[in-house]
NUROMAR-601432 format. One record per residue: residue number from 1; residue in three letters; z, x, y of N, C-alpha, C in turn. Coordinates in steps of 0.2 Angstrom, whole numbers, plus 5000, padded with zeros to 4 digits. Layout:
BEGIN
num,residu,nZ,nX,nY,caZ,caX,caY,cZ,cX,cY
NUM,ALA,Z,X,Y,Z,X,Y,Z,X,Y;
...
This chain:
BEGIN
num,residu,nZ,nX,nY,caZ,caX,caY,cZ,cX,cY
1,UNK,4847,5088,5292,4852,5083,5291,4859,5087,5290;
2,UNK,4864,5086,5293,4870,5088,5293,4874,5089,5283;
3,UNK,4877,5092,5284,4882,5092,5277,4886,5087,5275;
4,UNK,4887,5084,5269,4890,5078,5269,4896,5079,5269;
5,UNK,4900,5074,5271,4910,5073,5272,4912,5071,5266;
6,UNK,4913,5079,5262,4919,5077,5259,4924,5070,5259;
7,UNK,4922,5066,5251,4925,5061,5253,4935,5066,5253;
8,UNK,4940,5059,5256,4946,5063,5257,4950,5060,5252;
9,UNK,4953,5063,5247,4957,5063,5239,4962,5056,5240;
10,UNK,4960,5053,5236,4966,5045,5235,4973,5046,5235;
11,UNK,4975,5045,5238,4981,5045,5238,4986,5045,5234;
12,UNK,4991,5047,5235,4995,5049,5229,5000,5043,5226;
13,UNK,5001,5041,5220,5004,5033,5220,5011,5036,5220;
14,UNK,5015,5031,5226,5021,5033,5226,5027,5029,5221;
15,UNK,5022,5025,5215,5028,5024,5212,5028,5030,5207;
16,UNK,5022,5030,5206,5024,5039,5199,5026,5044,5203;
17,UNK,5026,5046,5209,5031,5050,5213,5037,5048,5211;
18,UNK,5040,5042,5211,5047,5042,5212,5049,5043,5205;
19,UNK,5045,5039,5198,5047,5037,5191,5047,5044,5190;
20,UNK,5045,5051,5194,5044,5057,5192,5048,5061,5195;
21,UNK,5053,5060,5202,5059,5060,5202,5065,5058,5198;
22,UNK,5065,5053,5197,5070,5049,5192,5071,5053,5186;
23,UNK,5065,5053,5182,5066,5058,5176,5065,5066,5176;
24,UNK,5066,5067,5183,5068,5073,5185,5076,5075,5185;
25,UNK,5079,5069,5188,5086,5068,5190,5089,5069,5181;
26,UNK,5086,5062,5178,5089,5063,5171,5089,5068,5170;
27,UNK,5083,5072,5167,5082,5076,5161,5088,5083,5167;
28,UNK,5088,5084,5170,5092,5088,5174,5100,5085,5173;
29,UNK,5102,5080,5173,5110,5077,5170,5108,5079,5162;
30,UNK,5105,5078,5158,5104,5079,5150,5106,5088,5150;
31,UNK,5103,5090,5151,5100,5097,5152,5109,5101,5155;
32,UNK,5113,5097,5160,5119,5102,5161,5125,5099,5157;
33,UNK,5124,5091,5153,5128,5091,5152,5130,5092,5142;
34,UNK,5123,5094,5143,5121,5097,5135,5123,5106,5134;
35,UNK,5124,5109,5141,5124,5115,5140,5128,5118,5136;
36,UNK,5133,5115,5136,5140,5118,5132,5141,5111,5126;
37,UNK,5139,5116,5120,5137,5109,5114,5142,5108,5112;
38,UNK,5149,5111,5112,5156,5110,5109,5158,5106,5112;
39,UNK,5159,5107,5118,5162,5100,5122,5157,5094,5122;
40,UNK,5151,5096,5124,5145,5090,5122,5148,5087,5115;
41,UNK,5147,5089,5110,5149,5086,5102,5159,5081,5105;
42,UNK,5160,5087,5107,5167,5084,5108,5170,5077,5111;
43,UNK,5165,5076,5116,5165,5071,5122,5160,5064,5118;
44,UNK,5156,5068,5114,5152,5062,5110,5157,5059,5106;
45,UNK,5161,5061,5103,5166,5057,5094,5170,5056,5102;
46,UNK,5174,5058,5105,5177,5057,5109,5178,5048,5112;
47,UNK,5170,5049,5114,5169,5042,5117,5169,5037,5114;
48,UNK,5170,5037,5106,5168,5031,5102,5176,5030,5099;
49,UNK,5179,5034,5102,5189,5030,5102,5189,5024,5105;
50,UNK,5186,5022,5112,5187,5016,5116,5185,5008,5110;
51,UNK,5177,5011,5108,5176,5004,5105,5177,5003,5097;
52,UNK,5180,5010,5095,5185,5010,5089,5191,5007,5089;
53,UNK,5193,5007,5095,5201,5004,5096,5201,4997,5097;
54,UNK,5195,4993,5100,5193,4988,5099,5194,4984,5093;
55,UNK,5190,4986,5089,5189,4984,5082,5194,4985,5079;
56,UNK,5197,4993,5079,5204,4992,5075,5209,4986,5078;
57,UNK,5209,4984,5085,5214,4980,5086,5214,4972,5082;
58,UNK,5208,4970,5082,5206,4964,5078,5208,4966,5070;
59,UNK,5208,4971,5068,5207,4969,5061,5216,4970,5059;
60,UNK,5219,4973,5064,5226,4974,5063,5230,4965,5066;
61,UNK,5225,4962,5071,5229,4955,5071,5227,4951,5063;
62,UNK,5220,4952,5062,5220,4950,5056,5223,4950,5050;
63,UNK,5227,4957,5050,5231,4961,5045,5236,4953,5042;
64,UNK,5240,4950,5048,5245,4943,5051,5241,4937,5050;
65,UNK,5235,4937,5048,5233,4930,5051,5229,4930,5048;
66,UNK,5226,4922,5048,5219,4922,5043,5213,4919,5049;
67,UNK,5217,4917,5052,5211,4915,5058,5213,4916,5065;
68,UNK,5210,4919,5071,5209,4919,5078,5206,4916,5082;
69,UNK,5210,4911,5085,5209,4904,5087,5202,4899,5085;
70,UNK,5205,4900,5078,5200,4896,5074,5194,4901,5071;
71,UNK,5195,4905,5072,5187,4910,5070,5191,4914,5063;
72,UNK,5188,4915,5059,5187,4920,5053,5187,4926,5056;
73,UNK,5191,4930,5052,5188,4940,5053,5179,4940,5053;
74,UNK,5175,4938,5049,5168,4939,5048,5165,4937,5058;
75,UNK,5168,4931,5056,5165,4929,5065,5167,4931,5069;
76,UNK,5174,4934,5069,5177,4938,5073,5172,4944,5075;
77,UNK,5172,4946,5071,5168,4953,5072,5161,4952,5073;
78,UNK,5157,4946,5075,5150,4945,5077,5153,4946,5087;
79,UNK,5156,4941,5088,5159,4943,5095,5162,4948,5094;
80,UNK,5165,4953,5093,5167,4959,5094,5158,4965,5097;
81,UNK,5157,4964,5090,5149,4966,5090,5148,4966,5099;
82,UNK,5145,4960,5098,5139,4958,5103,5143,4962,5110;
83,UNK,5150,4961,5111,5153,4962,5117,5154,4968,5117;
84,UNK,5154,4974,5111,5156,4980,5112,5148,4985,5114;
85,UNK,5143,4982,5110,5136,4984,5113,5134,4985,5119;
86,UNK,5136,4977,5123,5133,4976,5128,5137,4979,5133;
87,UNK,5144,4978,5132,5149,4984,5137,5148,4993,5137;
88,UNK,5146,4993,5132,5145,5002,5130,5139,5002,5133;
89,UNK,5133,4998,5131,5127,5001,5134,5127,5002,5142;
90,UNK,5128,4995,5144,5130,4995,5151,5134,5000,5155;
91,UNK,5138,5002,5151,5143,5007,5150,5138,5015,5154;
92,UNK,5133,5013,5148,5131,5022,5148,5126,5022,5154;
93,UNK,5120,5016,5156,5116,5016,5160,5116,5016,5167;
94,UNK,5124,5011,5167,5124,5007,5173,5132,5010,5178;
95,UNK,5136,5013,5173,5144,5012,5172,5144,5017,5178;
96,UNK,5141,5024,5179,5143,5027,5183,5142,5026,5193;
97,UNK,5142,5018,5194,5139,5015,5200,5148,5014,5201;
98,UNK,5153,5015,5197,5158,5013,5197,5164,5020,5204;
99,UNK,5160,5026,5202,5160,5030,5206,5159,5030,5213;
100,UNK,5155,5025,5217,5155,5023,5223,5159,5026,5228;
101,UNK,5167,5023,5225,5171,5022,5233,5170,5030,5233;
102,UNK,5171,5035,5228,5173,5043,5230,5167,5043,5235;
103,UNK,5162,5042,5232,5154,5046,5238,5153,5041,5243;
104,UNK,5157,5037,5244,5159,5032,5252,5164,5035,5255;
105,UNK,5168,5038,5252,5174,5041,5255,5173,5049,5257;
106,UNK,5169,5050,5255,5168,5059,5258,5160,5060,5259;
107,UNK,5160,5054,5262,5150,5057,5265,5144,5058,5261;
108,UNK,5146,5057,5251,5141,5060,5249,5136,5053,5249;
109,UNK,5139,5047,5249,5133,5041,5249,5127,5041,5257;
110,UNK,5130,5044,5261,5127,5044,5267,5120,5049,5266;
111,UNK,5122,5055,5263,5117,5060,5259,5110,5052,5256;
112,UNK,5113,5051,5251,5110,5047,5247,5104,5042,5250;
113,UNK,5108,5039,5254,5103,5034,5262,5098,5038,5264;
114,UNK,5096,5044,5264,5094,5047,5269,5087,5050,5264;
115,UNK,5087,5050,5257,5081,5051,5253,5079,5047,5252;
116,UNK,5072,5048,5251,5067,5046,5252,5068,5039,5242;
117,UNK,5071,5039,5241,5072,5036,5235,5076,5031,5236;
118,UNK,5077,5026,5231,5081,5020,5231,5088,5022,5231;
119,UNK,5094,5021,5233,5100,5023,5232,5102,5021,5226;
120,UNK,5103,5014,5223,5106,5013,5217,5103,5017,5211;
121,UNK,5097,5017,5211,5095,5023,5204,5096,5029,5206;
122,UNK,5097,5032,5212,5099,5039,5215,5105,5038,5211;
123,UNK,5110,5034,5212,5118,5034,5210,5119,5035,5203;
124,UNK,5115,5031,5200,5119,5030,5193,5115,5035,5190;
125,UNK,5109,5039,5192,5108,5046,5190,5108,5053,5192;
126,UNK,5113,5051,5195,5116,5057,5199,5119,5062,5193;
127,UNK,5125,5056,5189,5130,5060,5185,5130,5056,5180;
128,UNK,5121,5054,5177,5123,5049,5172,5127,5050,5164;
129,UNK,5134,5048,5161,5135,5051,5157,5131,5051,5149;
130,UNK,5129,5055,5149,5125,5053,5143,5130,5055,5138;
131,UNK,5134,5057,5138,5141,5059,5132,5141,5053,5127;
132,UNK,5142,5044,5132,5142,5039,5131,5138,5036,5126;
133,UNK,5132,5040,5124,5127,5037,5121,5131,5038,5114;
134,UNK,5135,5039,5112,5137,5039,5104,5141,5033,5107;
135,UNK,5147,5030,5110,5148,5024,5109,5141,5020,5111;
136,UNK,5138,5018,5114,5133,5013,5112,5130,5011,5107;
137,UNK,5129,5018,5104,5126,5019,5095,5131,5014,5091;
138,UNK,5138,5018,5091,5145,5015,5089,5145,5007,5088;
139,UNK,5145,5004,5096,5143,4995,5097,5137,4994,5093;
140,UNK,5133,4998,5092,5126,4993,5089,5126,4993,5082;
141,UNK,5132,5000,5078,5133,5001,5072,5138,4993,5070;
142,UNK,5144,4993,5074,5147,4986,5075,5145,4981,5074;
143,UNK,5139,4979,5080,5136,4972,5079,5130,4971,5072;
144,UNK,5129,4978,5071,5125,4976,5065,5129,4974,5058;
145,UNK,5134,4978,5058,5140,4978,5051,5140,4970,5051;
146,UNK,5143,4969,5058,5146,4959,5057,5139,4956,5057;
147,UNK,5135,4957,5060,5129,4953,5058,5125,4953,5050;
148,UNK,5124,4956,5047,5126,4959,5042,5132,4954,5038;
149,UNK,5136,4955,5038,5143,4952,5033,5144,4945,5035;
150,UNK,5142,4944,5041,5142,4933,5043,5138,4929,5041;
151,UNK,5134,4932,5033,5132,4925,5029,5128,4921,5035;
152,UNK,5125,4924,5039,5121,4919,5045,5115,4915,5041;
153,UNK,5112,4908,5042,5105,4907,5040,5103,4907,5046;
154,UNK,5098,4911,5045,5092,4917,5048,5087,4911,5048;
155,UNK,5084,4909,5054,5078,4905,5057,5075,4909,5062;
156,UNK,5071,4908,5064,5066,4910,5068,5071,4908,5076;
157,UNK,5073,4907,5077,5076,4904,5084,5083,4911,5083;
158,UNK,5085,4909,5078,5092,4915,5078,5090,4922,5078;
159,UNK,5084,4922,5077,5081,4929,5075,5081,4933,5083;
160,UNK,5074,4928,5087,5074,4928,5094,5081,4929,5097;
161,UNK,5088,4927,5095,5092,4925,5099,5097,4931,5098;
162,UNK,5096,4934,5092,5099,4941,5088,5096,4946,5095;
163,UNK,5091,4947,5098,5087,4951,5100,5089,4951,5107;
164,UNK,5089,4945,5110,5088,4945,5115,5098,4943,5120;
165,UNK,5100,4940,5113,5109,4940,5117,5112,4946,5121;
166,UNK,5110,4951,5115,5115,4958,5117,5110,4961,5123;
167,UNK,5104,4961,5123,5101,4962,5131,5103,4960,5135;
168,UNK,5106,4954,5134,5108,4951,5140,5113,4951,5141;
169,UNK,5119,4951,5136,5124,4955,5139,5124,4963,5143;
170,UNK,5119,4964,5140,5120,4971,5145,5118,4970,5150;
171,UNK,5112,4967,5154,5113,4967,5159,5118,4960,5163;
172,UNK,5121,4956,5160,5128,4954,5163,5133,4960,5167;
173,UNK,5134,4964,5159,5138,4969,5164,5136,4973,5168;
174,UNK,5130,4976,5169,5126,4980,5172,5128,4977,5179;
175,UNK,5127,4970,5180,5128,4966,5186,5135,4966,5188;
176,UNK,5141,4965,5184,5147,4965,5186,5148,4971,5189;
177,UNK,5145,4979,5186,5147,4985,5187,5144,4985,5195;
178,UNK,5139,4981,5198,5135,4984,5202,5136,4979,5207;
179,UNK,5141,4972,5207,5144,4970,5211,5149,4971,5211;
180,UNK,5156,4974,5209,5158,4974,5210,5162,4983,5213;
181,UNK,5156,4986,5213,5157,4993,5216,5153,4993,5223;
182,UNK,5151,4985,5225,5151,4984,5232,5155,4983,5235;
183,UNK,5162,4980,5233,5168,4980,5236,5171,4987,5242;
184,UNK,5167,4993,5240,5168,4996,5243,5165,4999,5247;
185,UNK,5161,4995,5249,5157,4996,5255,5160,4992,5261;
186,UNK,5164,4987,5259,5172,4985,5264,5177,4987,5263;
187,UNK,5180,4989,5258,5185,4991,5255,5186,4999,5251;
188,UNK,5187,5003,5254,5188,5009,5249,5191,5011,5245;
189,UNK,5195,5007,5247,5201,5008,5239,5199,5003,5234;
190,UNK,5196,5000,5234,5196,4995,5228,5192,4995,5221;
191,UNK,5197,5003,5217,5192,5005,5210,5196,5000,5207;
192,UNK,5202,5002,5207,5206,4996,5202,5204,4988,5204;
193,UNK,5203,4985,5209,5202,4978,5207,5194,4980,5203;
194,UNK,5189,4983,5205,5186,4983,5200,5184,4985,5195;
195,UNK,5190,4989,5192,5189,4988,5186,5192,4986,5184;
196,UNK,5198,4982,5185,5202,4973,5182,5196,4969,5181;
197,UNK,5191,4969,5183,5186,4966,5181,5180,4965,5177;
198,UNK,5179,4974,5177,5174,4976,5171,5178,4977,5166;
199,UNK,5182,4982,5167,5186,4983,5159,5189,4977,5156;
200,UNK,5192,4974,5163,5197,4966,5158,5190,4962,5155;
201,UNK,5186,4961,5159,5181,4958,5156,5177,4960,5149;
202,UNK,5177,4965,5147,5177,4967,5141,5180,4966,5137;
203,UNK,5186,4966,5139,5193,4965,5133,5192,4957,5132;
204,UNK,5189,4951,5137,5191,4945,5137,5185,4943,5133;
205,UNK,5179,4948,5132,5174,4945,5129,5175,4948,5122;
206,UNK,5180,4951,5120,5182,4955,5113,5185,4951,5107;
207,UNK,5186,4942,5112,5191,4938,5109,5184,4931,5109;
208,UNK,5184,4926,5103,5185,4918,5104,5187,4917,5111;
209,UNK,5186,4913,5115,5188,4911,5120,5193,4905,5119;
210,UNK,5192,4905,5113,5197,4898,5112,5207,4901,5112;
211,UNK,5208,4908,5109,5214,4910,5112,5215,4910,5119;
212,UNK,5212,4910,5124,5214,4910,5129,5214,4903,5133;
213,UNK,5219,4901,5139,5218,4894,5141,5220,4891,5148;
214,UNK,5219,4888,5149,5222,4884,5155,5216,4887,5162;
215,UNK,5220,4890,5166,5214,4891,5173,5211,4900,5169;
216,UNK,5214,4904,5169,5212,4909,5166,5206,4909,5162;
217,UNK,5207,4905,5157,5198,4904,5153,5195,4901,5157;
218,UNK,5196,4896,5158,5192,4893,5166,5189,4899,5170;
219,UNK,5194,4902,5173,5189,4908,5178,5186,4912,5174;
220,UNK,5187,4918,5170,5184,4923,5166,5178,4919,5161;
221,UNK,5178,4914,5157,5173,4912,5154,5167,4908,5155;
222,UNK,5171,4904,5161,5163,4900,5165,5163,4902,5171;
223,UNK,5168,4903,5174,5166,4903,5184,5167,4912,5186;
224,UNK,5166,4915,5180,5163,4921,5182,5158,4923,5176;
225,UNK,5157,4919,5170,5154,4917,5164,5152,4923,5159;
226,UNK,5160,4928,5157,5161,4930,5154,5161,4926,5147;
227,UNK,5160,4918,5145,5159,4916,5138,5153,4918,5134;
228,UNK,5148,4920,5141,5140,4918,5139,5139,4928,5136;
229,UNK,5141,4932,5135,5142,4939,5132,5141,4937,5126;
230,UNK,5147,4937,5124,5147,4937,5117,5149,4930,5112;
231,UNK,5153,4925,5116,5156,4919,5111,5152,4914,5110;
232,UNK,5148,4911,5115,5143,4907,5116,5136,4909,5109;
233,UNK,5132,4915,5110,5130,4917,5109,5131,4918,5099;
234,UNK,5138,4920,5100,5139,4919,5092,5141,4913,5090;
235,UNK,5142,4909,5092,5142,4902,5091,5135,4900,5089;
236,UNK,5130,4902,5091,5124,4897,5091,5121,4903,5085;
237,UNK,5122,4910,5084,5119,4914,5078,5124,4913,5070;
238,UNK,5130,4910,5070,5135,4907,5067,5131,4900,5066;
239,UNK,5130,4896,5068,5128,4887,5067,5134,4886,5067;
240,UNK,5138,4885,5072,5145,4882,5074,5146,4876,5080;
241,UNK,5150,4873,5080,5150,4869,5084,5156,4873,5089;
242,UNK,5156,4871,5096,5157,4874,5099,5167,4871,5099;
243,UNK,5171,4874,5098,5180,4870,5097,5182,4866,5105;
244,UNK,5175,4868,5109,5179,4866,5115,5173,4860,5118;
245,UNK,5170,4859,5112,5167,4855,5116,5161,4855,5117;
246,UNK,5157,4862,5120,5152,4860,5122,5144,4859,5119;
247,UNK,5140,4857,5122,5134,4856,5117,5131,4864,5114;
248,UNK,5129,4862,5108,5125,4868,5104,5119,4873,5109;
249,UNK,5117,4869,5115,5112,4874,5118,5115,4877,5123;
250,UNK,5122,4877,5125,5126,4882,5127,5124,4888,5126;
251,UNK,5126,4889,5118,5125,4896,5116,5119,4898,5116;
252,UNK,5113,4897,5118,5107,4900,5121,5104,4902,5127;
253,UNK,5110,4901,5131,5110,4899,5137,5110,4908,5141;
254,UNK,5113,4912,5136,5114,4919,5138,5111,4922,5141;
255,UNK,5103,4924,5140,5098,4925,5146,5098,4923,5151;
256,UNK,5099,4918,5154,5099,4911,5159,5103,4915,5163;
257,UNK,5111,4915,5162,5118,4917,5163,5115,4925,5165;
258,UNK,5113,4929,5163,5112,4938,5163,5106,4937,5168;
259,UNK,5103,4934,5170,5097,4933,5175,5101,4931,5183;
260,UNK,5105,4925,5183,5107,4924,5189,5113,4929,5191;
261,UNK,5118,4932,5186,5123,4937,5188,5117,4945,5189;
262,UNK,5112,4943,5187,5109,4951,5190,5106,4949,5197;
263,UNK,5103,4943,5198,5101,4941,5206,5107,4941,5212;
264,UNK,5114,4940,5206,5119,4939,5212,5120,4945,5214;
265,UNK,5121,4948,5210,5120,4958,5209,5116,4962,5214;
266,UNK,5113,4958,5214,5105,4961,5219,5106,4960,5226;
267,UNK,5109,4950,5227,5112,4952,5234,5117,4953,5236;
268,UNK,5121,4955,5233,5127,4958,5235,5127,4965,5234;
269,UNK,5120,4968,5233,5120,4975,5232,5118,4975,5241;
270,UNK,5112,4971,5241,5106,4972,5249,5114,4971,5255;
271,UNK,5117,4965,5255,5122,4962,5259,5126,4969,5261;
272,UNK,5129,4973,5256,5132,4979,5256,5129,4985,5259;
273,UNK,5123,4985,5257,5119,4992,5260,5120,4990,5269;
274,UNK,5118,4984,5270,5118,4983,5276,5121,4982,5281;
275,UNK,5129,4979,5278,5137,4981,5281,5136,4988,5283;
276,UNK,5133,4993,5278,5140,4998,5279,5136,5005,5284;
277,UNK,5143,5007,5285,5143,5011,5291,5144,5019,5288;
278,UNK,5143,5022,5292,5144,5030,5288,5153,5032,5290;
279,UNK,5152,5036,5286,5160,5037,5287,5161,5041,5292;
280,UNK,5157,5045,5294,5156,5051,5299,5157,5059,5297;
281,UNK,5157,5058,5293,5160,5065,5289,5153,5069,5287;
């Protein structure tokens, strides 16, 4: 009788091949850009100026005022909260997709096509800032302070909805960040309109929606549905009635709203991969 055939070794799973790239890519961003801890330390207090300036600018309208289109400083600062966490985390994960037009404009995206890896996680791990991670802390320290000081009655539903809001704001922005650094897959100069969009849109969810009016709140708060971040959301962990109107299950609605903007995200990611052309460089 002949010698038996070595059976032939299972195959290697190529999704922990890749999850083992990926935290390759990170831990190698962690690793250089921890190397020099002065500037590291530096760059971390550093980064917690943007959603400091935030916060300081609300309490200095406050300083004048006793209410902000109808909302109290306490409430104020629940929307402040929610919007400053979900834009800083977003910030730290997702923000660096913001980069695009450069590595479209000098050939390094075409590199990127051509490995064996997904390109949007190649992207935002390429240069991920991890510096960023104190302001995200900063935001979470913020929405805790005002959730915390808003005299909230705590039920089981707000409790769920504490949880699951600020997630969903992140990936709202997560979404804006990753459609709209498609734009330059037809457009290569277009960092600034998109970031009139990510950045303005943080600043617009920093407010009540009720200071703002006419088609402006119209576009930015439902028909690109920047209300559903942060004002919705604390409207319904507040027990308020909504100033403009709408019914109370609005403000749960935030999940819902962060689920279609990441799907529109997705085809407007694929739609884009498959427009574009290499620069030739």
């Amino acid at each position: 009788m002949g010698e038996p055939v070595p059976a032939s070794p299972a195959p290697a799973d190529p999704w922990r091949g890749r999850l083992a790239a990926y935290r390759a890519l990170l831990g190698a961003q962690a690793r250089s850009q921890a190397a020099y801890r002065t500037s590291f330390v530096v760059d971390l207090v550093g980064n917690v100026g943007a959603t400091l300036f935030d916060v300081v600018t609300v309490l200095v309208i406050f300083g004048v005022t006793a209410e902000l289109g109808g909302f109290t400083l306490r409430e104020t600062l629940v929307v402040v909260g929610l919007s400053a966490f979900a834009f800083a985390t977003a910030d730290l994960l997702i923000g660096n997709i913001e980069r695009l037009p450069r590595y479209v404009r000098t050939g390094l995206f075409d590199a990127v096509l051509v490995r064996p890896l997904g390109a949007l996680p190649q992207l935002v791990l390429m240069d991920l800032p991890v510096r960023k991670v104190s302001r995200a802390l900063f935001g979470l320290a913020v929405l805790a302070f005002a959730i915390a000081s808003a005299g909230i009655d705590w039920t089981p539903g707000r409790v769920a909805l504490l949880v699951v809001a600020p997630l969903a704001g992140v990936v709202f922005f997560g979404s804006i960040f990753v459609a709209t650094a498609t734009i330059s897959f037809y457009w290569i100069d277009s960092a600034e309109l998109a970031n009139s969009v990510t950045y303005g849109g943080k600043d617009f969810t920093s407010y009540p929606v009720t200071v703002y009016g006419g088609w402006f709140r119209a576009l930015f708060a439902y028909g690109m549905g920047f209300a559903f971040v942060s004002y919705h959301p604390a409207l319904a962990l507040l027990g308020r009635a909504d100033p403009l109107g709408l019914p109370a299950w609005v403000g749960w609605a935030s999940p819902g709203v962060a689920l279609v903007a990441a799907g529109g995200a997705a085809a407007a990611w694929r739609v884009g991969i498959r427009h574009y052309r290499s620069t030739g460089s």
